[in-house]
C-alpha atoms as one frame of an Amber mdcrd trajectory, in Angstrom:
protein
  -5.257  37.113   3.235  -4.729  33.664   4.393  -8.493  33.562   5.778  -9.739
  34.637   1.981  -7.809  31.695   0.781  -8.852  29.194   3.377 -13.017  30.390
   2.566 -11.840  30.358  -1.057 -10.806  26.555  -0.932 -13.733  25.381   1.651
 -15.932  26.951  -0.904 -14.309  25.171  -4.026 -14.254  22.049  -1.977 -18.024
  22.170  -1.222 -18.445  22.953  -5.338 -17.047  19.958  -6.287 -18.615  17.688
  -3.665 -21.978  19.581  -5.270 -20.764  18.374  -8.791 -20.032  14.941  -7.605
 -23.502  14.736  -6.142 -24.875  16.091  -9.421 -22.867  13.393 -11.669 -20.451
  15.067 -12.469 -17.309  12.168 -11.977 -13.813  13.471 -13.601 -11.609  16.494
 -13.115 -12.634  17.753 -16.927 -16.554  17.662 -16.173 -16.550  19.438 -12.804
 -14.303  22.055 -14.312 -16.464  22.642 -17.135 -19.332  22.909 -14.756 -17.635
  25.427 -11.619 -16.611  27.365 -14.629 -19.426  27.237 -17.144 -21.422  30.215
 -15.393 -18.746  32.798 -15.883 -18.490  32.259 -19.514 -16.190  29.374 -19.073
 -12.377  29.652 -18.602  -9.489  30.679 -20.854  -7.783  27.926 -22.701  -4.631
  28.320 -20.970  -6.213  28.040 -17.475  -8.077  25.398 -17.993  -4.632  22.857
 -17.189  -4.206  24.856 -14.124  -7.947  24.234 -13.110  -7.801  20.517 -13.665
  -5.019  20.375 -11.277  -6.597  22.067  -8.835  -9.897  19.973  -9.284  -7.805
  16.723  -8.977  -5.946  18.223  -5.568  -9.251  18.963  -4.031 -10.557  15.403
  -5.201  -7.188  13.696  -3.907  -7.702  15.199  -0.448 -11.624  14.093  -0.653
 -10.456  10.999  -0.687  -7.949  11.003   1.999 -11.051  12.746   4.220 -12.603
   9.091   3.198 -15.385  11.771   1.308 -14.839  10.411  -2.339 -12.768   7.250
  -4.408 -11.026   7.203  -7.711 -12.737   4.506  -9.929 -10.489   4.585 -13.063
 -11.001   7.458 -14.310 -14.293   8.579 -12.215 -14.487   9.911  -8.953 -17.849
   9.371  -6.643 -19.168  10.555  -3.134 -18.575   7.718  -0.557 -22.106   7.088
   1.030 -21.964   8.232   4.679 -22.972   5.242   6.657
C-alpha cells in the first residue's frame, strides 16, 4: 500500500511539473487541468485538491525545482 502511494505522488508530482512546463502557474489552473480529463472534480473536492497541488508545489520548491512569484509558480531553469 505504501508503494501505491509513493508511485501515486511521484506521478502527481511529475503532472504538475508537466503543467508548469505547459503554463499552467497557480494551484487553481493545474487543478483544473490534472482533473479536466475525467470530467473534472466534484465541487467539494476541489479545496482538498488545491491543497494538495500547493503541497506538491511547496516541496518543488524546497527540491530548488520551482519558486512562488506572488501568486504564480514557475519551473526553475536547470543550469
Amino acid at each position: 500500500a505504501i508503494d501505491g502511494y509513493l508511485r501515486h505522488r511521484a506521478m502527481r508530482e511529475a503532472e504538475i511539473i508537466r503543467a508548469l512546463a505547459a503554463g499552467h502557474d497557480t494551484p487553481a489552473r493545474i487543478v483544473s487541468v490534472l482533473y479536466e480529463r475525467n470530467g473534472g472534480l466534484p465541487a467539494p473536492l476541489v479545496q482538498a485538491a488545491l491543497e494538495s497541488v500547493l503541497a506538491h508545489l511547496i516541496k518543488l520548491r524546497a527540491d530548488g525545482k520551482a519558486r512562488e512569484i506572488g501568486e504564480s509558480w514557475t519551473l526553475v531553469q536547470a543550469g
